[in-house]
MARPAMI-409395 format. One record per residue (C-alpha): residue in one letter; x, y, z. Coordinates in steps of 0.5 Angstrom, whole numbers, padded with zeros to 4 digits, always signed. Example, Ala and Ser with C-alpha at 12.3 -4.5 7.8 and 13.67 -1.06 7.14 Angstrom:
residues 2
A+0025-0009+0016;S+0027-0002+0014;
***
This chain:
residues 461
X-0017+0016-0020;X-0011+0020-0020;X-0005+0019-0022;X+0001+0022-0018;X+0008+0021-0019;X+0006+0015-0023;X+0002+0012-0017;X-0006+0012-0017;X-0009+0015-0011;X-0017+0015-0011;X-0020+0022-0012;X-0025+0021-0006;X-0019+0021-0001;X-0016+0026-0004;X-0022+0030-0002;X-0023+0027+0004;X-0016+0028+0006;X-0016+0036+0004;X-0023+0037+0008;X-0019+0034+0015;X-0013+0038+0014;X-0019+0044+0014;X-0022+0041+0019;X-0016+0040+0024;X-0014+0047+0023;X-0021+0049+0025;X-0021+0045+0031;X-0014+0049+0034;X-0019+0055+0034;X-0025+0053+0036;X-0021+0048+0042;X-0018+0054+0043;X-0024+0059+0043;X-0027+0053+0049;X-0022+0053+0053;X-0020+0061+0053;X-0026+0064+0050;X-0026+0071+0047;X-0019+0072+0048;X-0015+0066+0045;X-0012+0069+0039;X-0009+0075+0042;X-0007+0072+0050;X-0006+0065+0049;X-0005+0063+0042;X+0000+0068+0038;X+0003+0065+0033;X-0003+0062+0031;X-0002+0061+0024;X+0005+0057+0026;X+0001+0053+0032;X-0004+0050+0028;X+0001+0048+0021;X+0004+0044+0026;X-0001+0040+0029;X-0004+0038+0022;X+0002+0037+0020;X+0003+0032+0026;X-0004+0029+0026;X-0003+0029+0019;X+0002+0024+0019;X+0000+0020+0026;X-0007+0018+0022;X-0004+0016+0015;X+0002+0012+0019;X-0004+0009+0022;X-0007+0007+0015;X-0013+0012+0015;X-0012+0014+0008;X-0011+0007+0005;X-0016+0005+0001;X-0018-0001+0005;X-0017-0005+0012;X-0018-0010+0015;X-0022-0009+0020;X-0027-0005+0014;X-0029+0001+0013;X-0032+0002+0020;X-0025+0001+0023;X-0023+0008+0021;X-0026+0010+0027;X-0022+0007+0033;X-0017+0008+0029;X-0018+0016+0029;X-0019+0015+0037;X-0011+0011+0037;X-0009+0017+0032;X-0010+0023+0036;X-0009+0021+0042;X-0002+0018+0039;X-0001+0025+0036;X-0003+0029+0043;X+0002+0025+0046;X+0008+0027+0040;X+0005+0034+0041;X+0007+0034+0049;X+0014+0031+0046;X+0015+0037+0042;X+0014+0042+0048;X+0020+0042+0051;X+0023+0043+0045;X+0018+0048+0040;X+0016+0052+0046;X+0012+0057+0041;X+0009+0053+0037;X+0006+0048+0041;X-0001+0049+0045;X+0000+0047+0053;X-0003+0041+0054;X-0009+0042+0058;X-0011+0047+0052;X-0008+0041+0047;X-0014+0036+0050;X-0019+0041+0048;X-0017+0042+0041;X-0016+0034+0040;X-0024+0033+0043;X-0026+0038+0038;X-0022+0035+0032;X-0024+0027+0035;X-0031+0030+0034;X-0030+0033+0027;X-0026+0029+0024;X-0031+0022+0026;X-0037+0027+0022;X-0033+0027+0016;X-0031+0020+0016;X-0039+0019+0017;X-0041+0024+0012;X-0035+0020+0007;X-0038+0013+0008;X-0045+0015+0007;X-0043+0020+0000;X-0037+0013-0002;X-0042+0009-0001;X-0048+0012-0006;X-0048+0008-0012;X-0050+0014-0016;X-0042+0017-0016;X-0040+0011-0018;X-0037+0010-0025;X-0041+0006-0030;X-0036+0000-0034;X-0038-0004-0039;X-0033-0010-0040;X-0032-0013-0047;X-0032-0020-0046;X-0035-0027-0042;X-0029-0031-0041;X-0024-0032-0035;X-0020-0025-0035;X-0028-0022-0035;X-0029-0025-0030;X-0023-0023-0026;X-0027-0016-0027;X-0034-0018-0022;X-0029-0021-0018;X-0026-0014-0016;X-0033-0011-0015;X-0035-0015-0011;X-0030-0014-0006;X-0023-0015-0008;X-0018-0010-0005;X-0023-0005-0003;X-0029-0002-0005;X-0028-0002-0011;X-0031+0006-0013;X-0034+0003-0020;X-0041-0001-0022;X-0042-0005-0027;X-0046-0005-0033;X-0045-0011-0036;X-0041-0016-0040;X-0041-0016-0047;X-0040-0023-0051;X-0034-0022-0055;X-0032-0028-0059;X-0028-0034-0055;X-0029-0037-0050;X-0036-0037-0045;X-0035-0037-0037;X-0040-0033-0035;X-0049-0032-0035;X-0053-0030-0032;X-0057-0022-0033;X-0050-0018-0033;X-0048-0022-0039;X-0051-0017-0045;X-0053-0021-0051;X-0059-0016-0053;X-0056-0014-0060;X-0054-0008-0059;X-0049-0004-0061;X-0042-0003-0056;X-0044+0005-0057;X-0052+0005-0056;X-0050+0000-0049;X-0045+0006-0047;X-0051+0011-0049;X-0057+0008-0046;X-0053+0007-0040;X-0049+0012-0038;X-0042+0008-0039;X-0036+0012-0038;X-0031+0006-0038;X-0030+0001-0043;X-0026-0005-0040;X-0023-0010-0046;X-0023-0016-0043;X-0023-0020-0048;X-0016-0024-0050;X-0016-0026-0057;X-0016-0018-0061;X-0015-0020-0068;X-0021-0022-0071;X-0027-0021-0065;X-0024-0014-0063;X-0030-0008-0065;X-0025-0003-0066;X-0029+0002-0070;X-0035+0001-0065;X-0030+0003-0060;X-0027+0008-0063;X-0034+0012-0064;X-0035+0010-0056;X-0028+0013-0055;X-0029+0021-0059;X-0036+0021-0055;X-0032+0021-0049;X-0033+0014-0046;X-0026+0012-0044;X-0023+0005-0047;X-0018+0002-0044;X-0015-0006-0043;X-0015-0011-0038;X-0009-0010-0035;X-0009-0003-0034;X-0016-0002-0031;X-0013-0007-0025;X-0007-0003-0025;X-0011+0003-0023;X-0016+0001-0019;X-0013-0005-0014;X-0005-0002-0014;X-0003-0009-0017;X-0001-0013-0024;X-0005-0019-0026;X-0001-0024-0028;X-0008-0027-0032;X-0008-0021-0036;X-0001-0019-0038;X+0002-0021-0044;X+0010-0018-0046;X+0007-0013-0051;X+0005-0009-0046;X+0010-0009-0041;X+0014-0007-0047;X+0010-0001-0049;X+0007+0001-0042;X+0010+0008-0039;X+0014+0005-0033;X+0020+0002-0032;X+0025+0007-0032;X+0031+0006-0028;X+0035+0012-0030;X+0042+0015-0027;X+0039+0021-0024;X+0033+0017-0020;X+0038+0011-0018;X+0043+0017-0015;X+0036+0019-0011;X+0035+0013-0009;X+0041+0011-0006;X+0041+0018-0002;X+0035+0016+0001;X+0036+0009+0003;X+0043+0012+0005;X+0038+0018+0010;X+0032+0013+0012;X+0037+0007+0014;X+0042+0011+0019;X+0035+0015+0022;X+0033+0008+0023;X+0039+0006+0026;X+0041+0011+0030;X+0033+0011+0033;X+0033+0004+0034;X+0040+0003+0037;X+0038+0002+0044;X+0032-0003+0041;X+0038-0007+0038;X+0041-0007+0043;X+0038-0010+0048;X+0034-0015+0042;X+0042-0018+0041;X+0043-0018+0049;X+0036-0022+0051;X+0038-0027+0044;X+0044-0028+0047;X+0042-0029+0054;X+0036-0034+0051;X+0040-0040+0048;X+0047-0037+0048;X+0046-0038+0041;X+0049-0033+0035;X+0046-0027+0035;X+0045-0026+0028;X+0044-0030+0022;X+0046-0030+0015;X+0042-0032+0010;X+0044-0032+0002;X+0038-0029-0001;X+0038-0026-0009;X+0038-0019-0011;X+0039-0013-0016;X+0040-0018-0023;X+0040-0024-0020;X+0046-0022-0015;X+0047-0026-0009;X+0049-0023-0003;X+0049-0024+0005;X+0042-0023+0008;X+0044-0020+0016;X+0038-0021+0021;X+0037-0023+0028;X+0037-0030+0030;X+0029-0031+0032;X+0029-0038+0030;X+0033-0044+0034;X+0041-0046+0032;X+0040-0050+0026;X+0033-0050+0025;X+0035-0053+0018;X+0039-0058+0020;X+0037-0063+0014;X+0039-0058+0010;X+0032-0057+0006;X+0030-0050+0005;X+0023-0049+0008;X+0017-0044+0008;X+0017-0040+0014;X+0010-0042+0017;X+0004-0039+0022;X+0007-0041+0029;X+0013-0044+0026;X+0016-0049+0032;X+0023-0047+0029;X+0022-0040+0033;X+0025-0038+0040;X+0021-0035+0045;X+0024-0028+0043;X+0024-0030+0036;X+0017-0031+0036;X+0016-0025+0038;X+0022-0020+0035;X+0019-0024+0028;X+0011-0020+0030;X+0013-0013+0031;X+0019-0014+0025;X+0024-0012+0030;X+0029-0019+0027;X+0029-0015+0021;X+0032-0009+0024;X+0040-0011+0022;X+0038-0011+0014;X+0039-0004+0015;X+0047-0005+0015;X+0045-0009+0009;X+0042-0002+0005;X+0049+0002+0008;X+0053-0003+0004;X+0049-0003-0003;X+0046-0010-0004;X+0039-0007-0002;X+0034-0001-0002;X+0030+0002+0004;X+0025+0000+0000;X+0023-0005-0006;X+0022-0012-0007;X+0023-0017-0001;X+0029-0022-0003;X+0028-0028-0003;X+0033-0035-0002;X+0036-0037-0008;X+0033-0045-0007;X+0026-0042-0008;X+0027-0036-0013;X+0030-0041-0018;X+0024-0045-0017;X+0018-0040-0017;X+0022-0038-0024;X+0020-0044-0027;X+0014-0045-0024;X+0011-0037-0024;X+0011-0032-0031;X+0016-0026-0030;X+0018-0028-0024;X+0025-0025-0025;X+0023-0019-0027;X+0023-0017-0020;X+0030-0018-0020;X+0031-0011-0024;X+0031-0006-0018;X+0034-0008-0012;X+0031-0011-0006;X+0028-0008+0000;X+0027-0008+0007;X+0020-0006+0006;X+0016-0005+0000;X+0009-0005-0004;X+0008-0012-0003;X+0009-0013+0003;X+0004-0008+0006;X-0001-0010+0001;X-0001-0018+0003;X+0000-0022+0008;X+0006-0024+0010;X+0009-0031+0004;X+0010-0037+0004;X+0008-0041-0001;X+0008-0042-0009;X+0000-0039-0009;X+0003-0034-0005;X+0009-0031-0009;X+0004-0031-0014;X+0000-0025-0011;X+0006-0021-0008;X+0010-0022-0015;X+0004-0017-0018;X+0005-0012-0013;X+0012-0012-0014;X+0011-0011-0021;X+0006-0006-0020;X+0013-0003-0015;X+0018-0004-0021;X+0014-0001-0026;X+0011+0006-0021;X+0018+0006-0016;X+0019+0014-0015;X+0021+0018-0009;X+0013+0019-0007;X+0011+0011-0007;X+0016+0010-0003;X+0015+0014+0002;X+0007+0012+0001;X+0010+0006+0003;X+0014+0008+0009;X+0009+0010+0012;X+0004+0004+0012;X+0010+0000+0014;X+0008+0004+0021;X+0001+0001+0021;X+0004-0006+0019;X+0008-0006+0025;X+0003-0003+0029;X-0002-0008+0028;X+0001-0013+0026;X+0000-0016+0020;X+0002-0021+0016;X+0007-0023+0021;X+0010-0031+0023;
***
């Protein structure tokens, strides 16, 4: 893993982000050199340098909007490859657009067809050869995990599956005092030193998954691990960085407070501001004949409002007035009790039904941004019924609350749509995960996956 801007990113797509980048670049000239042989370069392709940055800038963003250097998906590993195929159609499609407009540094169609076949070639061979390397248990890093009780066991989970592959293998589990969840042959009770385990097994992390520190924590033995060069680090941490969430199971106050993270300065919050204010009005000013049209069919469906207003809690526990369009029938809450929005709920219009699937309902909130109650991005807000009930229910809770709530955010692009108790739960540690590592760069990590969201429709009800 690297850490960029307080965000964890897996160096193995790093890499294999870089070699698509050198891979679109070649496939302008070779498509090229297929379509107009020897003379490309100095007849057909000018300014080469400018055409080629514009189509790997164009591809580029198309296949990560469309979630092909996310770290899992849901069809599996093997669904990177029709999702390539929509990319590059998607981008020859944004290129031919460009056209008209950047003559010079656009390839004309029948020439852009070439090179799109090329790079549709290259870029499957280094998702094999990706695969096949990723996959090789050699490169993966050895951790060793300090305890057998249900924390560390919450480890094994993860490498079994989890939120991806995992990218680590483990070593064993060594008993550490407390209490006992686990057996079987990775539990480690050989006697043998934390530091000959490290040795004999090549360990380059060491996990401390065991709760109670005081009096059971080896920390000589961990010490001597650690200036042999073995990394050491707790529980909370390794899941921090390895699944891009906050385990609530693992997390005590002490950490949150000595964490790095956390900070919410005038300086970021005036960056912030300004781009929530520029995505907002990009988004409003793109999406205005959808709306529209959106607030037209709702009218014309059931002669209904065609919004809906909807307290929900935000920044410091602030209430305010959430803006959608209307997607489920006039009072649809008649009995007057807050309810869980459910899979195919009954409540839904026809259009509604539809709006809420492609999220078009949320567009409105983008007002609610202008005004200030929310950012482009951040937690999602909840109703003030449910939030005082999961404060009581969930620890740290409330901690979302510190920054503002957004359309769009970590949560809702790494989990399924909420709704239920079990739910807030999962997405609360993807939120703290966000109101510890917010900056400029996770938000547009996240914007872009909000695309892929939308696209393929996940997690909507």
């Amino acid at each position: 893993m690297i850490r960029i801007f307080r965000h964890y990113l897996p160096k193995s797509l790093l890499i294999l982000g870089l070699s698509e980048i050198l891979v679109l670049w070649g496939a302008l000239y070779l498509g090229a050199q297929v379509r107009y042989g020897g003379l490309a370069e100095r007849t057909h392709l000018g300014a080469t340098s400018g055409k080629a940055l514009l189509f790997v800038l164009v591809m580029v963003t198309v296949m990560t909007a469309l979630g092909l250097y996310q770290r899992e998906l849901k069809e599996g590993q093997w669904g990177y490859f029709p999702r390539l195929v929509v990319s590059l159609s998607l981008g020859f499609l944004v290129c031919c657009v460009l056209l008209p407009v950047l003559p010079s540094l656009v390839l004309p169609p029948a020439v852009l067809a070439s090179v799109v076949l090329v790079a549709l070639c290259g870029t499957m061979l280094t998702r094999i050869l990706y695969l096949a390397v990723a996959n090789h248990t050699a490169i993966n890093r050895q951790v060793l995990v300090l305890g057998t009780g249900r924390r560390a066991r919450a480890v094994l989970t993860l490498a079994k599956g989890g939120a991806g592959r995992p990218g680590f293998q483990i070593v064993g589990f060594v008993p550490c005092g407390g209490r006992e969840d686990m057996d079987g042959p990775l539990v480690l009770r050989g006697g043998q030193s934390i530091a000959a385990i490290a040795r004999n097994n090549r360990v380059t992390e060491i996990v401390v998954g065991s709760r109670d520190r005081r009096l059971t924590l080896p920390v000589n033995e961990l010490l001597e691990c650690k200036l042999a060069g073995t990394r050491v680090m707790d529980l909370t941490t390794f899941f921090e960085r390895e699944s891009g969430r906050i385990e609530l199971e693992s997390l005590n106050t002490s950490w949150l407070v000595f964490a790095d993270g956390f900070e919410q300065g005038l300086l970021k919050a005036w960056v912030k501001r300004a781009f929530d204010m520029a995505v907002s009005a990009v988004l409003l000013l793109v999406c205005m004949p959808i709306m529209v049209i959106t607030a037209i069919l709702i009218k014309l469906e059931d002669h209904g409002p065609v919004f809906y207003r909807q307290d929900r809690v935000g920044q410091g526990g602030h209430v305010f007035s959430l803006l959608k369009f209307r997607s489920m029938r006039v009072n649809a809450e008649k009995d007057g009790a807050p309810q869980w929005a459910r899979q195919n709920d009954a409540r839904a219009t026809r259009l509604g039904a539809f709006i809420r699937k492609v999220r078009i309902d949320e567009l409105p909130q983008a007002f609610n941004v202008l005004r200030g109650d929310m950012s482009f991005v951040g937690p999602r807000p909840e109703r003030p019924f449910f939030v005082d009930q999961l404060r009581r229910d969930i620890p740290y809770y409330g901690y979302r609350h510190a920054i503002k709530p957004g359309i769009t955010g970590w949560a809702q692009v790494r989990y399924p749509y909420g709704a239920s108790v079990e739910d807030a739960i999962e997405k609360l540690k993807y939120d703290l995960y966000y109101v510890k590592n917010n900056t400029l760069f996770l938000d547009l990590i996240i914007l872009f996956q909000t695309v892929q969201v939308v696209i393929f429709q996940d997690g909507a009800r």
